[in-house]
mmCIF file of the N, C-alpha and C atoms, coordinates in Angstrom:
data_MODEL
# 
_entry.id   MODEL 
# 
loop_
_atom_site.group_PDB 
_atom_site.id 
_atom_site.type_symbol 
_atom_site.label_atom_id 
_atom_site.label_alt_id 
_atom_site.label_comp_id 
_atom_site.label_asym_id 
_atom_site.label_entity_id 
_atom_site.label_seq_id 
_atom_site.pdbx_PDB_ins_code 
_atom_site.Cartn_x 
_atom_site.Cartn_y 
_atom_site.Cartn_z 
_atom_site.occupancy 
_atom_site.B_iso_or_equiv 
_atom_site.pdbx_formal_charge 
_atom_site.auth_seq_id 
_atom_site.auth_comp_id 
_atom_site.auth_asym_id 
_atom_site.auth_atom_id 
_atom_site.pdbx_PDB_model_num 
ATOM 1   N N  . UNK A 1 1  ? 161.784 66.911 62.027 1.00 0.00 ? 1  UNK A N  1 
ATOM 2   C CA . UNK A 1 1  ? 162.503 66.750 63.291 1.00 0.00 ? 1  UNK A CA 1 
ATOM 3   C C  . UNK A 1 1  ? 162.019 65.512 64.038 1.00 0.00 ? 1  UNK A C  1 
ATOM 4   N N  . UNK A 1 2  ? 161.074 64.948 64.207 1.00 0.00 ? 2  UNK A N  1 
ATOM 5   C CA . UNK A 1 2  ? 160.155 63.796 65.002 1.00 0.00 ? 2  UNK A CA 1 
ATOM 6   C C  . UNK A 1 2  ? 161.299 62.744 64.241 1.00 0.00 ? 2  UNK A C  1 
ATOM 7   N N  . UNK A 1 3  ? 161.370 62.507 62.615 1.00 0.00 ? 3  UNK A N  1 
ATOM 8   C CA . UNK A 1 3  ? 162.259 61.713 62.869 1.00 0.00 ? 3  UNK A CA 1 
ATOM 9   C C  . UNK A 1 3  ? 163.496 61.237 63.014 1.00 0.00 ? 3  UNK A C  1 
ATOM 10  N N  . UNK A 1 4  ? 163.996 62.034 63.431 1.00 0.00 ? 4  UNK A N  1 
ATOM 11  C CA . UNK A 1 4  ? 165.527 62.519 64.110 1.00 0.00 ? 4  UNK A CA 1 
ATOM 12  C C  . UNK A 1 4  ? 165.444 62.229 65.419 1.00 0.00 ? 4  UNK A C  1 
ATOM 13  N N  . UNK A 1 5  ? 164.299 62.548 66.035 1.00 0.00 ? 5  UNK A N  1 
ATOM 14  C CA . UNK A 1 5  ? 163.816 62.721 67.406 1.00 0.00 ? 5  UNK A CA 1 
ATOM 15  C C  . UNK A 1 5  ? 163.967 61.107 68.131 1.00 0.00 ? 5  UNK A C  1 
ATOM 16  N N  . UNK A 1 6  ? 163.144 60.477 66.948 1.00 0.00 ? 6  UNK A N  1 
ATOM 17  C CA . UNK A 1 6  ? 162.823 59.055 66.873 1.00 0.00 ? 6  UNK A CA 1 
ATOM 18  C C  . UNK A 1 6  ? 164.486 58.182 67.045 1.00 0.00 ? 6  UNK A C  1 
ATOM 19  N N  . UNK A 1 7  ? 165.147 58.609 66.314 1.00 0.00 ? 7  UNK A N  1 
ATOM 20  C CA . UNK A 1 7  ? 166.421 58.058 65.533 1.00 0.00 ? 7  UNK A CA 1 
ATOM 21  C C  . UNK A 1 7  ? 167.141 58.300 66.835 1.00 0.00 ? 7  UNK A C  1 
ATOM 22  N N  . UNK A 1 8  ? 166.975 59.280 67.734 1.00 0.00 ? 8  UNK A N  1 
ATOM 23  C CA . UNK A 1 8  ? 167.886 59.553 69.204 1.00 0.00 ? 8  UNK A CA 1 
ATOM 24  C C  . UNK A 1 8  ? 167.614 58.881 69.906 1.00 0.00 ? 8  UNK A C  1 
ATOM 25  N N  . UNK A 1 9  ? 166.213 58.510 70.338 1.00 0.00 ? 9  UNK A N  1 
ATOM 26  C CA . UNK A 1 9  ? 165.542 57.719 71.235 1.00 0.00 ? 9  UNK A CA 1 
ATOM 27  C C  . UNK A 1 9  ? 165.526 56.392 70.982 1.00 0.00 ? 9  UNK A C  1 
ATOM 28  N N  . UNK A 1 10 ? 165.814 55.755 70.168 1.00 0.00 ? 10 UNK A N  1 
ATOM 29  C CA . UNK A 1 10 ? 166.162 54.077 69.722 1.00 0.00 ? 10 UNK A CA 1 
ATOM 30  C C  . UNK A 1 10 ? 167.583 54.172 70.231 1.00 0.00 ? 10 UNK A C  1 
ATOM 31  N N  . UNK A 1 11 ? 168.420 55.018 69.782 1.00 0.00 ? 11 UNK A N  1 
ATOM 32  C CA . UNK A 1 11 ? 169.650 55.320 70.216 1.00 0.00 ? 11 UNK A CA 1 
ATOM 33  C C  . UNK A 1 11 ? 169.947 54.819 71.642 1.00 0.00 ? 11 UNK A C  1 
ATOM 34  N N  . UNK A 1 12 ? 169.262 55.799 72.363 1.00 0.00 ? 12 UNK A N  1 
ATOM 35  C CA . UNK A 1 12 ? 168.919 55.693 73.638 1.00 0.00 ? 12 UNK A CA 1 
ATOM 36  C C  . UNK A 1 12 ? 168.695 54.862 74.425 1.00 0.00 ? 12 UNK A C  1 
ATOM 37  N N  . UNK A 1 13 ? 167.749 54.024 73.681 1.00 0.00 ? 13 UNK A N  1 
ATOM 38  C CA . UNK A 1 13 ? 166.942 52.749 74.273 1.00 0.00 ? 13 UNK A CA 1 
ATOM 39  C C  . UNK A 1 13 ? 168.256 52.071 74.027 1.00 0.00 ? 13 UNK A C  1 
ATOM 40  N N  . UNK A 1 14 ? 169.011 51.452 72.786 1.00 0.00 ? 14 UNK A N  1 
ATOM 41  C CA . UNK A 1 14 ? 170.334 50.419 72.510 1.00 0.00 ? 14 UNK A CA 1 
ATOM 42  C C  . UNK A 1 14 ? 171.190 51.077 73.660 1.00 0.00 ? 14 UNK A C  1 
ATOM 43  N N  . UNK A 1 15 ? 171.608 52.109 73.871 1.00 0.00 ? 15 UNK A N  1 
ATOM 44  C CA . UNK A 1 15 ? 172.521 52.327 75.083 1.00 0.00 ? 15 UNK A CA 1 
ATOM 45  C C  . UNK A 1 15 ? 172.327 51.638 76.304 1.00 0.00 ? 15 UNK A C  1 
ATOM 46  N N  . UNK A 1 16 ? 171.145 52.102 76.537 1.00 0.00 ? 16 UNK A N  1 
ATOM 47  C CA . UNK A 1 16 ? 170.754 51.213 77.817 1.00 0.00 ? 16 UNK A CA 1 
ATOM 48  C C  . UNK A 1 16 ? 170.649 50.085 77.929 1.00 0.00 ? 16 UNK A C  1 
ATOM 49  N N  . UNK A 1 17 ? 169.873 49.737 76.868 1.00 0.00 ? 17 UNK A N  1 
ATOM 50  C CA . UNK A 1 17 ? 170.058 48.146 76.541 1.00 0.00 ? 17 UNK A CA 1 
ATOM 51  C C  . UNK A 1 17 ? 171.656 47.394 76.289 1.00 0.00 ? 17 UNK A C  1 
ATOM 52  N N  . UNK A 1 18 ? 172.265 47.865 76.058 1.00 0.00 ? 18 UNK A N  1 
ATOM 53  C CA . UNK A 1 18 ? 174.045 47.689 75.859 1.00 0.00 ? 18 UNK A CA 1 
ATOM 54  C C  . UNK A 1 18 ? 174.597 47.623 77.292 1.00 0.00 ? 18 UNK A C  1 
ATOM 55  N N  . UNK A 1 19 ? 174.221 48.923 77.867 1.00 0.00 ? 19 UNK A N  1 
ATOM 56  C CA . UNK A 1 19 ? 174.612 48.987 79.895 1.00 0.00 ? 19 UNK A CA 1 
ATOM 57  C C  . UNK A 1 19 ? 173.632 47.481 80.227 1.00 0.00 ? 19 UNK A C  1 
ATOM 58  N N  . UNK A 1 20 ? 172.921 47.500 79.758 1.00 0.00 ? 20 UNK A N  1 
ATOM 59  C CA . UNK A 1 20 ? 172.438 45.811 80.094 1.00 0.00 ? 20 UNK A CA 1 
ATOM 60  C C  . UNK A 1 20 ? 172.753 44.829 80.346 1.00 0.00 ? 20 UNK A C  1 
ATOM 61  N N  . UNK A 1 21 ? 173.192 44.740 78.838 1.00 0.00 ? 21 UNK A N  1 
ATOM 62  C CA . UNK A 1 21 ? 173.761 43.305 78.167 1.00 0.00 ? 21 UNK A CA 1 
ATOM 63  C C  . UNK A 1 21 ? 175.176 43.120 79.114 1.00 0.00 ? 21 UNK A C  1 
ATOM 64  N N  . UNK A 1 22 ? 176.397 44.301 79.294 1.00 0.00 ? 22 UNK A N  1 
ATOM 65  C CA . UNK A 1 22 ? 177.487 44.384 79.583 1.00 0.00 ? 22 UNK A CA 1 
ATOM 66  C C  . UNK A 1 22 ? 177.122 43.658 80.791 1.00 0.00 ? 22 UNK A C  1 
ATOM 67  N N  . UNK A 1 23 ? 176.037 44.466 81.808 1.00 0.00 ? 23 UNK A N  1 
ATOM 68  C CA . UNK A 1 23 ? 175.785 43.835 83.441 1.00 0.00 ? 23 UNK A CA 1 
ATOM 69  C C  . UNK A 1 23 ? 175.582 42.459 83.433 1.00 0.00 ? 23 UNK A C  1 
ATOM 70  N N  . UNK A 1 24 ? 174.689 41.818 82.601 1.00 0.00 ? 24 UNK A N  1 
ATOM 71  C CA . UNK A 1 24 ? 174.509 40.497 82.440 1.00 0.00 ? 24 UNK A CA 1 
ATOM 72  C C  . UNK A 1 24 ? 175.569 39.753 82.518 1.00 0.00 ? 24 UNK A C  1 
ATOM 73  N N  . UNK A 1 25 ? 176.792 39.902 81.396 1.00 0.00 ? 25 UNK A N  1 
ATOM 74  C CA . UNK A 1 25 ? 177.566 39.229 81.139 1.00 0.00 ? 25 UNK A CA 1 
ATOM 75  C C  . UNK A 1 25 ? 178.564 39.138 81.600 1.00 0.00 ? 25 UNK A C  1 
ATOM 76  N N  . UNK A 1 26 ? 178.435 40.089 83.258 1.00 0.00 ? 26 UNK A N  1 
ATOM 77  C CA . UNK A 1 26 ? 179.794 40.611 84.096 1.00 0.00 ? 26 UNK A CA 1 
ATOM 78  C C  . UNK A 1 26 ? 180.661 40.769 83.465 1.00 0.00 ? 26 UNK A C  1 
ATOM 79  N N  . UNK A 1 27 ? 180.589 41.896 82.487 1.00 0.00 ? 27 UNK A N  1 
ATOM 80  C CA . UNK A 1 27 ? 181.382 42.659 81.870 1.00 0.00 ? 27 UNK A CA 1 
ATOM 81  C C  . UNK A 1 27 ? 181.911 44.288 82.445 1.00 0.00 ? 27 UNK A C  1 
ATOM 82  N N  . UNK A 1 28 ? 180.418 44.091 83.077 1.00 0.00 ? 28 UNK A N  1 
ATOM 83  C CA . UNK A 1 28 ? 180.353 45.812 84.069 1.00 0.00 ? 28 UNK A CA 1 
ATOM 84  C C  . UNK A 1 28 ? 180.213 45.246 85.565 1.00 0.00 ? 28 UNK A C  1 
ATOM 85  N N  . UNK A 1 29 ? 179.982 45.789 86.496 1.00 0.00 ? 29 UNK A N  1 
ATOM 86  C CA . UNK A 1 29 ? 179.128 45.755 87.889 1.00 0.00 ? 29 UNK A CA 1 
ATOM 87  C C  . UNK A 1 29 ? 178.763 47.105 87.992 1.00 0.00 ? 29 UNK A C  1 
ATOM 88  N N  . UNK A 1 30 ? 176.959 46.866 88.571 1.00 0.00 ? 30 UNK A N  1 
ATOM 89  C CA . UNK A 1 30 ? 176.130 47.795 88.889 1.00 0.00 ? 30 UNK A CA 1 
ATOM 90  C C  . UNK A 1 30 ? 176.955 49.109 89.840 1.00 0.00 ? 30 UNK A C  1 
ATOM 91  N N  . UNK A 1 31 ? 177.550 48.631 90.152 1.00 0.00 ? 31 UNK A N  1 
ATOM 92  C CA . UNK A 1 31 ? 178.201 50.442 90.629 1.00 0.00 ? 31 UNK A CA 1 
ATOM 93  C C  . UNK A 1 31 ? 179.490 51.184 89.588 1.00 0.00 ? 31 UNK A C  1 
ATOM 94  N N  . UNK A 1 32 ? 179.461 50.497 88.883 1.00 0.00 ? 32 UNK A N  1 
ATOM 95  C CA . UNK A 1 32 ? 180.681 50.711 88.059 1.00 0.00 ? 32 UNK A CA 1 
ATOM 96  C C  . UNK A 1 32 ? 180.162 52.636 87.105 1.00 0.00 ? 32 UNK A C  1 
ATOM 97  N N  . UNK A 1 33 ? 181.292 53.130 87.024 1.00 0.00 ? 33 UNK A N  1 
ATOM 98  C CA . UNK A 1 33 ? 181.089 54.401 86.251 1.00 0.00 ? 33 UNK A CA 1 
ATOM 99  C C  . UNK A 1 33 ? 180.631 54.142 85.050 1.00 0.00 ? 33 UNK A C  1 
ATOM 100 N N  . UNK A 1 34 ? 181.132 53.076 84.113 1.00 0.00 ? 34 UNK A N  1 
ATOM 101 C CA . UNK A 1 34 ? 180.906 52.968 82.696 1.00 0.00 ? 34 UNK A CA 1 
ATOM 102 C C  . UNK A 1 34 ? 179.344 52.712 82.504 1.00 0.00 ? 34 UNK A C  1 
ATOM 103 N N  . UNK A 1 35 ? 178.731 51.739 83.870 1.00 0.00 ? 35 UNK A N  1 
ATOM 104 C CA . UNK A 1 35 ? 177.539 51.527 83.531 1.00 0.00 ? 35 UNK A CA 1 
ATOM 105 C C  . UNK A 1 35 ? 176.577 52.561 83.719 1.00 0.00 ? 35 UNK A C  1 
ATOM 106 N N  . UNK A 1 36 ? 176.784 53.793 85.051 1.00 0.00 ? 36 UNK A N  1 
ATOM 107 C CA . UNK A 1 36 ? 175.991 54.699 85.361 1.00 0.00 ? 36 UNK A CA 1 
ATOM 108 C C  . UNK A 1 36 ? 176.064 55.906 84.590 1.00 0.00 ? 36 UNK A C  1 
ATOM 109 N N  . UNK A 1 37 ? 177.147 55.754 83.771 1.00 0.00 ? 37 UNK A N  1 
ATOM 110 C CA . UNK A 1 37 ? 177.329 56.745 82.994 1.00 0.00 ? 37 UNK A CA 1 
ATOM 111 C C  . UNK A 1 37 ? 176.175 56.628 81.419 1.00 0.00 ? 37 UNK A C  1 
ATOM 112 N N  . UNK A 1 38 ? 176.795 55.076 81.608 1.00 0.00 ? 38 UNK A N  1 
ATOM 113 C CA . UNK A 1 38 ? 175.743 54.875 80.010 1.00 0.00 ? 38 UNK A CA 1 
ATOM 114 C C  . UNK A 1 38 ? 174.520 55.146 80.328 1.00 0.00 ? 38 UNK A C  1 
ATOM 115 N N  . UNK A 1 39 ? 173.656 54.655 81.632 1.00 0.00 ? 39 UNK A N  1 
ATOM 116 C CA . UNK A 1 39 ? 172.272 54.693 81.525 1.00 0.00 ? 39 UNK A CA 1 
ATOM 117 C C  . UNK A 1 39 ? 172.195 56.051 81.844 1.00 0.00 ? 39 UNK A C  1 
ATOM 118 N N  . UNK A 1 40 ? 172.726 57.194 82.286 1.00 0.00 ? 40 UNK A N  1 
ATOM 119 C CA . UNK A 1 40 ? 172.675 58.921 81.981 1.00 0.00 ? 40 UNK A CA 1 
ATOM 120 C C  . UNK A 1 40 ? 172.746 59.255 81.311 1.00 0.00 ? 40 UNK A C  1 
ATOM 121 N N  . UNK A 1 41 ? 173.614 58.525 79.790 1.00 0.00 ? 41 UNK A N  1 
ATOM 122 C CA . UNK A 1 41 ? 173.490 59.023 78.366 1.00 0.00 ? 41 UNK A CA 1 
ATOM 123 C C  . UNK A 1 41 ? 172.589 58.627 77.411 1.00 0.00 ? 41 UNK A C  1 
ATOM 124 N N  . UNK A 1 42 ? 172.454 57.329 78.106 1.00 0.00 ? 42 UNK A N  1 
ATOM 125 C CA . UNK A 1 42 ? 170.553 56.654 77.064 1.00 0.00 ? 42 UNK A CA 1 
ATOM 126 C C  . UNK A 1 42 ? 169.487 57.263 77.607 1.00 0.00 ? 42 UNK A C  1 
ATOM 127 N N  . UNK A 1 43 ? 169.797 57.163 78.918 1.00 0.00 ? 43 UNK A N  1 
ATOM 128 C CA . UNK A 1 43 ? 168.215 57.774 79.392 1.00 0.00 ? 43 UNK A CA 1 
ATOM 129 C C  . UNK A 1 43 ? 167.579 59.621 79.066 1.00 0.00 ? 43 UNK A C  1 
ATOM 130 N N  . UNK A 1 44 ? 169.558 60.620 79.094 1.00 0.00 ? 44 UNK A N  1 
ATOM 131 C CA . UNK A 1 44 ? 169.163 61.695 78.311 1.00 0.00 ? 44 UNK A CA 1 
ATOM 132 C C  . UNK A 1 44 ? 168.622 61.448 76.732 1.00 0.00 ? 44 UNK A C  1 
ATOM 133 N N  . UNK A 1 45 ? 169.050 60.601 75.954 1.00 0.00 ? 45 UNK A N  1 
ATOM 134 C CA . UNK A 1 45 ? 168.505 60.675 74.589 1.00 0.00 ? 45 UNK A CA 1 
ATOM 135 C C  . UNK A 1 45 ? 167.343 60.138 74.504 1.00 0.00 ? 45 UNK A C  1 
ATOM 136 N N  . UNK A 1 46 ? 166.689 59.184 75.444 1.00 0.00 ? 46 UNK A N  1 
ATOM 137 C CA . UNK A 1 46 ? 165.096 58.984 75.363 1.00 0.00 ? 46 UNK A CA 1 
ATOM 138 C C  . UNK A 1 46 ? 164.407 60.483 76.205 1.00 0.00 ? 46 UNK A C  1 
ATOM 139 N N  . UNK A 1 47 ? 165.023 60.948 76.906 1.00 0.00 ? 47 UNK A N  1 
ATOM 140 C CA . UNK A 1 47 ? 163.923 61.967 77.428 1.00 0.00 ? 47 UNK A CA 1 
ATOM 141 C C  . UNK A 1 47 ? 164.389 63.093 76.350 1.00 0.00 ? 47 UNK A C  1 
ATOM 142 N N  . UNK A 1 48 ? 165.599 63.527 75.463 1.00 0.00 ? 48 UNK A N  1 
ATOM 143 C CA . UNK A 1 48 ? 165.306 64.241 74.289 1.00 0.00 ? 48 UNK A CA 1 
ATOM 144 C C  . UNK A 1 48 ? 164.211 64.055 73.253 1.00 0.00 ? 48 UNK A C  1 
ATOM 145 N N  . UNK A 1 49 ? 163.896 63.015 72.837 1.00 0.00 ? 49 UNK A N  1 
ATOM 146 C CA . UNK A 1 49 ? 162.968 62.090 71.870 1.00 0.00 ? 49 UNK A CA 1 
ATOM 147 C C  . UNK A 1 49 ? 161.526 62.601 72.695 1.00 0.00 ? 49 UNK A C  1 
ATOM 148 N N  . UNK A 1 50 ? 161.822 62.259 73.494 1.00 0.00 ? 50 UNK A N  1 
ATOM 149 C CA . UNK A 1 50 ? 160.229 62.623 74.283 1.00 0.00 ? 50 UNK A CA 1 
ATOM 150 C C  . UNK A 1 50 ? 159.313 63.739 74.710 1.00 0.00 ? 50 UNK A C  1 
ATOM 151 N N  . UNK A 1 51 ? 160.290 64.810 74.016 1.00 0.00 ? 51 UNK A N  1 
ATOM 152 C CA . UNK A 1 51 ? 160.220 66.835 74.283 1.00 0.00 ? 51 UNK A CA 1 
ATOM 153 C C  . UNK A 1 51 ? 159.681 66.771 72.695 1.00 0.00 ? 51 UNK A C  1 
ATOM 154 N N  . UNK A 1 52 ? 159.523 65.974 71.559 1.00 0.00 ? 52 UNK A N  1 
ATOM 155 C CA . UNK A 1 52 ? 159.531 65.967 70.448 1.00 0.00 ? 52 UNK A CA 1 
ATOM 156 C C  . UNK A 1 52 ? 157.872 64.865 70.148 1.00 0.00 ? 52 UNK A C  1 
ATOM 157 N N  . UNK A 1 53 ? 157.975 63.810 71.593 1.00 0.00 ? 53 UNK A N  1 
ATOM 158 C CA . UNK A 1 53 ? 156.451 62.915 70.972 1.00 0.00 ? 53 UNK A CA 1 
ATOM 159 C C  . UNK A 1 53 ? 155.936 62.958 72.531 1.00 0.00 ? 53 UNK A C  1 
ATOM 160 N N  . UNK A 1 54 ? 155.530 63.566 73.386 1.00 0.00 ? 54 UNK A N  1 
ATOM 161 C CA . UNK A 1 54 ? 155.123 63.892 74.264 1.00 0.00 ? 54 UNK A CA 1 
ATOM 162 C C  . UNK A 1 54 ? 154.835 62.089 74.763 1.00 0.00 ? 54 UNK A C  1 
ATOM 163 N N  . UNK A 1 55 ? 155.001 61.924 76.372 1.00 0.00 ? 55 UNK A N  1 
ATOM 164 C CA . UNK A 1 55 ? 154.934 60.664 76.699 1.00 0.00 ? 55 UNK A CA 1 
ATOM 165 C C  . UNK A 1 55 ? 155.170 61.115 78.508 1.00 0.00 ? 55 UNK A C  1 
ATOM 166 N N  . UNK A 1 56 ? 154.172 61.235 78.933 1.00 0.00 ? 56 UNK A N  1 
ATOM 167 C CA . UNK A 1 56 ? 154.523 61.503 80.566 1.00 0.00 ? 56 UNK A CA 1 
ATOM 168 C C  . UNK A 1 56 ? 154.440 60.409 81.665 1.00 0.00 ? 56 UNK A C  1 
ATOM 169 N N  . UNK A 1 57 ? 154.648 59.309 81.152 1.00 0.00 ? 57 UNK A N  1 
ATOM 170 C CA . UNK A 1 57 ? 155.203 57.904 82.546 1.00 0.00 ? 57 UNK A CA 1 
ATOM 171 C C  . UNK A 1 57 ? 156.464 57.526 81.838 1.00 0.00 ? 57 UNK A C  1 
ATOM 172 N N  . UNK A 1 58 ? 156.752 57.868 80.602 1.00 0.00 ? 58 UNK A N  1 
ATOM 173 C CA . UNK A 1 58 ? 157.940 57.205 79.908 1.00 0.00 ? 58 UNK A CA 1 
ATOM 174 C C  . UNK A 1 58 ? 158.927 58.564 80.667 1.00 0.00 ? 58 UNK A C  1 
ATOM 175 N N  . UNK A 1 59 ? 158.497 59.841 80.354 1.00 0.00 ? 59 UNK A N  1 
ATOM 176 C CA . UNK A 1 59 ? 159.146 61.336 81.112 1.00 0.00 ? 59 UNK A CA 1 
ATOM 177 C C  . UNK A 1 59 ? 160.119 60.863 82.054 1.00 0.00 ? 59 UNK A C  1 
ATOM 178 N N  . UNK A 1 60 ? 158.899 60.458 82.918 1.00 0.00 ? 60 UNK A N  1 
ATOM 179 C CA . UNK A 1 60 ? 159.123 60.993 84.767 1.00 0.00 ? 60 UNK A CA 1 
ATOM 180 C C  . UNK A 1 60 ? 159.921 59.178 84.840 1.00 0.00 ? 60 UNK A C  1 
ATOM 181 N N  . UNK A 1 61 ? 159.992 57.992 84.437 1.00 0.00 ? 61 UNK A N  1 
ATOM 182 C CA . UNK A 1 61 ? 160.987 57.016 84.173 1.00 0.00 ? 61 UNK A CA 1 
ATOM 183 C C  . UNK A 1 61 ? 162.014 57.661 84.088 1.00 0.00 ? 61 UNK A C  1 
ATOM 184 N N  . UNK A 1 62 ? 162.129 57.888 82.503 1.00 0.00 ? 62 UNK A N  1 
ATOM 185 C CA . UNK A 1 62 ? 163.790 58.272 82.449 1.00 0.00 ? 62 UNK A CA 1 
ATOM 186 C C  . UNK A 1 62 ? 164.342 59.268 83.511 1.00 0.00 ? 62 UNK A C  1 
ATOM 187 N N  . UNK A 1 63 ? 163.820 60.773 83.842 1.00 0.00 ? 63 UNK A N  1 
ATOM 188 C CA . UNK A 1 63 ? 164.218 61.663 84.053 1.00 0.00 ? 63 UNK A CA 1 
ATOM 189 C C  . UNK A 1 63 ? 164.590 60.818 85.713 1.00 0.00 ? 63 UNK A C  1 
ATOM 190 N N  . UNK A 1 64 ? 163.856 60.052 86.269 1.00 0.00 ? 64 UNK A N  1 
ATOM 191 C CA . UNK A 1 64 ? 164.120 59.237 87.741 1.00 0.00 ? 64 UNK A CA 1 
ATOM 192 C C  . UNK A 1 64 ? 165.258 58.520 87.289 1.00 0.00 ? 64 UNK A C  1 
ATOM 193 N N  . UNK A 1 65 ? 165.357 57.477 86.425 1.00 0.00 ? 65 UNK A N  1 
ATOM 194 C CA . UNK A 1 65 ? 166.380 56.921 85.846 1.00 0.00 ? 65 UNK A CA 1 
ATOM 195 C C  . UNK A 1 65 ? 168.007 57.743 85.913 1.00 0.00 ? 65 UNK A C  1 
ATOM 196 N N  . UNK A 1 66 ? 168.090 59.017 85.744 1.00 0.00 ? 66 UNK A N  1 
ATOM 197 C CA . UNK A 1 66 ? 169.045 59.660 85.425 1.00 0.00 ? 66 UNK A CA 1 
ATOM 198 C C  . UNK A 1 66 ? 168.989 60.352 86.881 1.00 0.00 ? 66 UNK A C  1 
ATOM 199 N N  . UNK A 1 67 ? 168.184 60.656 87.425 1.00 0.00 ? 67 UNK A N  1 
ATOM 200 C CA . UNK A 1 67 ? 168.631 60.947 88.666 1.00 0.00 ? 67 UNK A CA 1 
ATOM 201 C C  . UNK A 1 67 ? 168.997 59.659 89.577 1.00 0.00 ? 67 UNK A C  1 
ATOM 202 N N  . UNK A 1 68 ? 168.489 58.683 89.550 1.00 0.00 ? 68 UNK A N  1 
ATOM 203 C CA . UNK A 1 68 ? 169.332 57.834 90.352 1.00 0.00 ? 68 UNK A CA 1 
ATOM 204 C C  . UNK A 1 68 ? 170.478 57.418 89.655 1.00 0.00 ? 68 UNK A C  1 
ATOM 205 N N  . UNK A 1 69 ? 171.253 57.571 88.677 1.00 0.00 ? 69 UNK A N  1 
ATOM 206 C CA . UNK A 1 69 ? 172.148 57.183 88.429 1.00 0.00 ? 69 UNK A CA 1 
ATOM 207 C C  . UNK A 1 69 ? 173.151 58.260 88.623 1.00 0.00 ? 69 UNK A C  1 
ATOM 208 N N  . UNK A 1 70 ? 172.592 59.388 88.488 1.00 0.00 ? 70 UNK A N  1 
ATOM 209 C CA . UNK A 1 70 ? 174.022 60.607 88.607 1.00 0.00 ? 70 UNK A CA 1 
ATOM 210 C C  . UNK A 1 70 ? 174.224 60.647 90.280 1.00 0.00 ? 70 UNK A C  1 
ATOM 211 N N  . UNK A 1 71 ? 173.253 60.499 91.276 1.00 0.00 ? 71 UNK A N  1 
ATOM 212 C CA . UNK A 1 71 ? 173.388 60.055 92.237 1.00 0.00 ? 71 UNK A CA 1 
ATOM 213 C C  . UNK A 1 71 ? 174.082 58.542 92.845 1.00 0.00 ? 71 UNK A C  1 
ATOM 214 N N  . UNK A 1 72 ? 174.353 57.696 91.769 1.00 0.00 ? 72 UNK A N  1 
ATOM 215 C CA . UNK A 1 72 ? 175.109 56.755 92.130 1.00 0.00 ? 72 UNK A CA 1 
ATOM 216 C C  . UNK A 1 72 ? 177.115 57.103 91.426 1.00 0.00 ? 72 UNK A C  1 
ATOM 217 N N  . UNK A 1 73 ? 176.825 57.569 90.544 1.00 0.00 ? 73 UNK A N  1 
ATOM 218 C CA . UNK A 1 73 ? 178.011 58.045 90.080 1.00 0.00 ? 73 UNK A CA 1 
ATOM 219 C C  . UNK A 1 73 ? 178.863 59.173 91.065 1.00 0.00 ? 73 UNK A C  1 
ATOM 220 N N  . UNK A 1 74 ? 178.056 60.352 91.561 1.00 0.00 ? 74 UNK A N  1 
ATOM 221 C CA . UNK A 1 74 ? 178.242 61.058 92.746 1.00 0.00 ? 74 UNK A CA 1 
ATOM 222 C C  . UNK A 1 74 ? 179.074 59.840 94.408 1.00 0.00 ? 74 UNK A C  1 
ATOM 223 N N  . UNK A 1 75 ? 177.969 58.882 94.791 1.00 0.00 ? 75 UNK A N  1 
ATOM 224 C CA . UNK A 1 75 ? 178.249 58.008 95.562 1.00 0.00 ? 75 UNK A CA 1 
ATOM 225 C C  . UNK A 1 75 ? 179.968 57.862 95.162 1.00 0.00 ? 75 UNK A C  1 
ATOM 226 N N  . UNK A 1 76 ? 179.574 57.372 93.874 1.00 0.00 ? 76 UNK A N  1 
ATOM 227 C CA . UNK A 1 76 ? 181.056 55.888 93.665 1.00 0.00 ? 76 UNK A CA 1 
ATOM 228 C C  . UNK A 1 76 ? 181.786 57.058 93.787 1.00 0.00 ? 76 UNK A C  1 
ATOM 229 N N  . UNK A 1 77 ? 182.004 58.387 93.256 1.00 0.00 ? 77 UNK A N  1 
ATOM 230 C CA . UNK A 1 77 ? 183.453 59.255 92.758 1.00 0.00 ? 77 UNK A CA 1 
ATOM 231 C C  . UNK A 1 77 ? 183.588 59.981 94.582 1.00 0.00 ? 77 UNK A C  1 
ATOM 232 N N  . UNK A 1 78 ? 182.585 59.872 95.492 1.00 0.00 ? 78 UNK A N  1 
ATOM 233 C CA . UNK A 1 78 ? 182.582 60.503 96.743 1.00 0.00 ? 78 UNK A CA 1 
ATOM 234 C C  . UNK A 1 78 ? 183.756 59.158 97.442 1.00 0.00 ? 78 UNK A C  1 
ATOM 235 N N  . UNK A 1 79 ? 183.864 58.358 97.157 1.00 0.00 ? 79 UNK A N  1 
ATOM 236 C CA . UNK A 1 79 ? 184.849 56.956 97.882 1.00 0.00 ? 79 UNK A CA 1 
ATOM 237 C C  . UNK A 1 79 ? 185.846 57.717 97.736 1.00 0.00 ? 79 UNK A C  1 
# 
């Protein structure tokens, strides 16, 4: 299972890194759904990976990560 675990969490990391690249290239803007959505779906598959290789500043990152973003997604869909 660790490397499955592993295989989610690279996953994870390219998602976010992808919500990245898109922001860079004003492809997205930082309030946009597509982007807050992606970094809630990378940042759940690195904190899955991480219930599997224990890591508690990488944890409490993502799990903040995903709360400020479902809180910005909340914001944008409250307009």
């Amino acid at each position: 299972m660790e490397n499955i675990s592993n295989v989610i969490g690279i996953v994870g990391v390219l998602v976010i890194l992808l919500a990245y690249l898109f922001l860079q290239i004003e492809k997205w803007h930082p309030q946009s759904l597509p982007y807050l959505v992606t970094n809630v779906i990378g940042a759940g598959l690195i904190v899955f990976s991480l219930l599997f290789d224990w890591n508690l500043p990488a944890f409490v990152m993502e799990v903040l990560w995903i709360i400020i973003s479902i809180a910005g997604i909340i914001r944008l869909l409250s307009k």
